[in-house]
C-alpha positions, 0 to 999 in steps of 0.5 A: 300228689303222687301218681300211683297210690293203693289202699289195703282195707276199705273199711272204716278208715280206708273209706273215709279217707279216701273220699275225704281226699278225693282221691277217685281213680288215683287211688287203687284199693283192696279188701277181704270183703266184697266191697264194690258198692264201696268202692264205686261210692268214692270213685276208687279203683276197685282190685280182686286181689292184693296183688293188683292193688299194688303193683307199680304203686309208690305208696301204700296204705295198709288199713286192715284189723290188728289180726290181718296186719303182719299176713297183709304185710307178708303177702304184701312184700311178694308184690311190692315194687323196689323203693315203694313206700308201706304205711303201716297204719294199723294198731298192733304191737311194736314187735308185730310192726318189726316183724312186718317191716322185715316183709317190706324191707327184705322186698327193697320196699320201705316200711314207716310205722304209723299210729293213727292216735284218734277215731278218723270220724270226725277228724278225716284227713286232721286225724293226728298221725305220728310216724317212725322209721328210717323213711318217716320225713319221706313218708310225712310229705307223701301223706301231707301230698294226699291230704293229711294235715296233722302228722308229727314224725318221732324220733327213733324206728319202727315201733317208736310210733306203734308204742306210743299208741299201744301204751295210751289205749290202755287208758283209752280203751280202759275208761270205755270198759269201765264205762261200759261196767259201770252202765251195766251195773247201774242199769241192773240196780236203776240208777243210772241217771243218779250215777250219771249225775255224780260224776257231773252234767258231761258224763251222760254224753261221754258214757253213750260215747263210749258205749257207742264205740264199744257197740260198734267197734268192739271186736276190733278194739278186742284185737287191738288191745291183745296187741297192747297186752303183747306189748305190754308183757315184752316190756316186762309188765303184766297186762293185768287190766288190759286183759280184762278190757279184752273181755269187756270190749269184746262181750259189749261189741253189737250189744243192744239194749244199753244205752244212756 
């Protein structure tokens, strides 16, 4: 594994793989919040500021929101050392992943586009990553030396990735705002269980899946899919169900009171 390594972002995806790797002090991190108790449950070196995250790292994991990825990628490039790897694992647009590799780049460090194309809970470390830029085979043996074992490099630069994962949660995050449409109407008229039925045995568990997802991560899924409209409208199509996905993700995200 390599000696010096930083994570920006500890939420979800940066907790997770940290403590799945066992990465302890090896690994220094960085987040927005106050995430100290976090940070001492893992064993990572906690850092007041993204400067001192990654200052001397070789290897850096960016795991913010869409929202947050270019502003962390531009701050990023002021601290970045020569020849230091960037992981942009975040779920934003090819052209906003360009942009920040710009950031990196004109910093001499090294920007690989990086989709994380599944959720890290219960995969941890397996969750498929797919990977593109000129640096990608580097950057897939250093992750494969952190602990990650399900990484395919695509062909093509940065934004081959990032597009790949942007166009397939159209259909992802799409089914979870018809399914979340669906309940709420079924909900109102009190069939939910008959409509649940039709569809057939597996569908109550998939429908309070989605629900889930919805209630927890909503907000960020809302953010990840203007990504995708961004994408989608650069490619000259017109993100006509995605913008109400948009809607949806958003208004059902800490919703109480439905559920299968």
């Amino acid at each position: 594994m390599i000696q010096s390594f930083s994570l920006i972002g500890f939420g979800e995806a940066g907790s997770t793989f940290a403590r799945a790797g066992g990465w302890g002090e090896a690994a220094r991190a960085y987040d927005i919040k106050d995430k100290q108790s976090e940070y001492g449950a893992v064993g990572v070196t906690g850092c007041a500021g993204l400067p001192e995250a990654i200052k001397g790292s070789s290897a850096i994991l960016s795991l913010v929101t869409a929202g947050q990825a270019k502003t962390v990628a531009e701050e990023a490039a002021q601290s970045i050392a020569p020849g230091a790897l960037y992981f942009d694992m975040n779920s934003v647009a090819p052209d906003t992943k360009r942009i920040s590799a710009k950031f990196i780049q004109q910093a001499n460090g090294r920007y690989i586009d990086v989709a994380v194309m599944a959720p890290v809970h219960p995969a941890e470390l397996s969750v498929p990553l797919l990977l593109s830029g000129a640096d990608a085979a580097e950057g897939a043996a250093v992750l494969t030396g952190l602990g990650f074992d399900n990484i395919r490099v695509v062909d093509g630069e940065v934004g081959k990735a990032s597009s790949i994962k942007m166009i397939r949660s159209i259909m992802v995050k799409g089914i979870e705002a018809l399914t979340a449409e669906m309940m709420l109407a079924a909900h109102e008229a009190g069939v939910s269980d008959d409509v649940l039925q039709s569809l057939g045995p597996e569908w109550a568990e998939k429908a309070e899946y989605n629900l889930e997802r919805m209630r927890s991560h909503g907000l960020r899924r809302a953010e990840e899919m203007q990504e995708v409209a961004l994408t989608l409208e650069a490619l000259g199509i017109e993100p006509l169900m995605t913008k109400a996905t948009i809607i949806r993700q958003r208004e059902m995200a800490n919703k109480e009171g439905l559920a299968i």
